[in-house]
N, C-alpha and C positions, 0 to 999 in steps of 0.2 A: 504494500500500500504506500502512496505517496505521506506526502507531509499532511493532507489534508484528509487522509482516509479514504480517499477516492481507490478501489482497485482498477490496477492494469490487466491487459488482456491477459498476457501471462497468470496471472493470480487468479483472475475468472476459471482460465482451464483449467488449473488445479483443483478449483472448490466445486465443477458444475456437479458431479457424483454428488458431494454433500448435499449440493444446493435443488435436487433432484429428490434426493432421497428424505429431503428437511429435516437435515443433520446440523444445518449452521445455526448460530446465535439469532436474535431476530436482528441485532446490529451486523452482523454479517450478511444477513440476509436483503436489510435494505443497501447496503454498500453493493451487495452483487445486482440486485433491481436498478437501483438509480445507475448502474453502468450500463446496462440491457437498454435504457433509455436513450443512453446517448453514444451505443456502440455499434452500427448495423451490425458490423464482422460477428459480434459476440452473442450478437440476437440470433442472428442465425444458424452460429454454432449451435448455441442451448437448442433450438426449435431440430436441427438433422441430427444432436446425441438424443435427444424424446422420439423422436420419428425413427431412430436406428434401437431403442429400446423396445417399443411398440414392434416395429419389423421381428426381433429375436424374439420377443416374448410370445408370439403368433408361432411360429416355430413347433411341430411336434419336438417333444420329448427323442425320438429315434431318429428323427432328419439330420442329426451330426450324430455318426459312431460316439461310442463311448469314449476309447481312448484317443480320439481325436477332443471330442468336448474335456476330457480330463486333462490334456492339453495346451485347448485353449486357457481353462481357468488356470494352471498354472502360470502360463504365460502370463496373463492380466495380474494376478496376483501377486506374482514377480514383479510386474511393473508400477505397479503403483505402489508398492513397499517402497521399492527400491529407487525408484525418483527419477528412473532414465526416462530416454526419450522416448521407447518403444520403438526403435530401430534394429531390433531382435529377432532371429529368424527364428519360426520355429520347425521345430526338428521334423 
């Protein structure tokens, strides 16, 4: 966050999971709104990670093999621990 509280886009992507899942502060939460406000890039981001949530959650259960879905959540799980980029192949 700047000097003024305002977040940057960078700090949006990190919290939209929170801010999705209405994990943040409610001061967090209007800092993430009042940037939604004034960010197209960021509005749209939040609106295609909701619309790619929606998409996976449609999804049967059997449409990704097992050890592939076991996989991916590795993957994801790794990555959002671990803070990279997600420039990671998987195996």
């Amino acid at each position: 966050m700047d000097a003024f509280g305002e977040l940057t886009c960078r700090e949006l992507v990190e919290l939209v999971t929170d801010y999705l899942e209405g994990a943040l502060s409610p001061e967090e939460r209007m800092r993430f709104e009042d940037h939604l406000l004034i960010c197209e890039g960021c509005s749209a981001y939040v609106d295609q990670v909701r619309q790619t949530i929606s998409l996976v959650g449609a999804l049967q259960e059997d449409s990704i093999p097992p050890p592939v879905r076991d996989q991916l959540l590795a993957a994801f799980r790794s990555w959002k621990s671990d803070g990279s980029s997600g420039e990671r192949e998987l195996e």
